[in-house]
C-alpha positions as CSV (number, residue, x, y, z in Angstrom):
1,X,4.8,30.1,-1.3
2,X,2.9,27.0,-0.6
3,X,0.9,26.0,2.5
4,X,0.2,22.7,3.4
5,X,-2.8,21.6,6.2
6,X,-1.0,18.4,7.9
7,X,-2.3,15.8,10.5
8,X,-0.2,13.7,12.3
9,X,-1.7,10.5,14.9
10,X,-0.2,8.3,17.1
11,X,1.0,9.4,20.2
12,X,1.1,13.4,19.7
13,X,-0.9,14.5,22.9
14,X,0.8,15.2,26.3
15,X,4.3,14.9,24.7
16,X,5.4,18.8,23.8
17,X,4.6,18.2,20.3
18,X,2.5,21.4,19.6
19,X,5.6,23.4,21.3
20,X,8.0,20.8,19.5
21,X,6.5,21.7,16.2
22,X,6.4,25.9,16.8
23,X,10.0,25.6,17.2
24,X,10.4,23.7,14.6
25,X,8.3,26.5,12.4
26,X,10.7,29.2,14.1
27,X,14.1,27.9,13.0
28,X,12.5,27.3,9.5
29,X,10.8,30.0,9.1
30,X,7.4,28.7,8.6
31,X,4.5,30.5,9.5
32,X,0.8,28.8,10.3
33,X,-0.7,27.4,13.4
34,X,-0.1,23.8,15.1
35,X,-3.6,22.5,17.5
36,X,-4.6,19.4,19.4
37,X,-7.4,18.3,18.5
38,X,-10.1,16.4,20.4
39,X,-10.0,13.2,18.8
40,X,-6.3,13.2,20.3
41,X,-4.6,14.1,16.3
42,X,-2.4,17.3,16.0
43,X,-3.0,19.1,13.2
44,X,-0.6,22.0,11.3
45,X,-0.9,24.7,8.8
46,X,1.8,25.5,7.7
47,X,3.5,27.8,5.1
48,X,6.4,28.2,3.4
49,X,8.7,27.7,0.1
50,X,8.1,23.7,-0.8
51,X,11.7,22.5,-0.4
52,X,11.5,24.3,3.6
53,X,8.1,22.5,3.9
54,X,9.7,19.9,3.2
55,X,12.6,20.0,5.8
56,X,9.5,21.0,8.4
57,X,7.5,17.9,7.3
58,X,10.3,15.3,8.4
59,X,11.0,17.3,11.6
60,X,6.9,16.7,12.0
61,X,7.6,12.5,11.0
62,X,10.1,12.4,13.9
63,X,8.6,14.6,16.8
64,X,9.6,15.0,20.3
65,X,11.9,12.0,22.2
66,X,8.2,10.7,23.5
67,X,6.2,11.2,20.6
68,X,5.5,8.0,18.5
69,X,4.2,9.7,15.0
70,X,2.2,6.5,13.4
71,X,0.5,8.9,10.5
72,X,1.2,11.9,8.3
73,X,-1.5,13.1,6.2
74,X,-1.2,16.2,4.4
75,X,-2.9,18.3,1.9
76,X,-2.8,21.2,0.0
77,X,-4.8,24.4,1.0
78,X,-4.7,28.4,0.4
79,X,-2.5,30.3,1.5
80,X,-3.7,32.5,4.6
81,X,-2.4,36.4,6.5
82,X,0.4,34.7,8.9
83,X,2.6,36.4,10.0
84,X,4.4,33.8,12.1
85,X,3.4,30.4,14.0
86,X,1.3,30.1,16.8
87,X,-0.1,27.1,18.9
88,X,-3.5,27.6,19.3
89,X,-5.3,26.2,21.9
């Protein structure tokens, strides 16, 4: 299992992309936690086997039809108790 902590800019805010990304984390199977946060960033936890992380991590690149992703930082953080994925508010 491997979790990664990811944060996307560009436009990410106002365009479905925290909902976007829990779907995303349904089909896959990933469990975590997707935010806004105030500086207008999303940011993700996110958990997995690496080669789904991966496949989750290019469904973050492309987004929702009016998202513009113009960064993708990630880095590599413990592992937490999820159960599933959540948007948190």
């Amino acid at each position: 299992m491997a979790a990664r902590r990811y944060r996307l800019t560009g436009r990410v805010q106002g365009v479905g992309f925290r909902y976007f990304t829990y779907r995303s984390a349904q089909r896959l199977g990933v469990t975590g936690w997707v935010r806004n946060r105030d500086d207008g960033d999303v940011e993700v936890h996110a958990e997995a086997e690496s080669p789904i992380l991966k496949e989750f991590e290019g469904h973050l690149r492309s987004g929702p039809f009016f998202a513009r992703v113009l960064g993708l930082e990630w880095t590599n953080v413990s592992t937490g108790p999820f159960l599933n994925f959540s948007i948190e508010r």
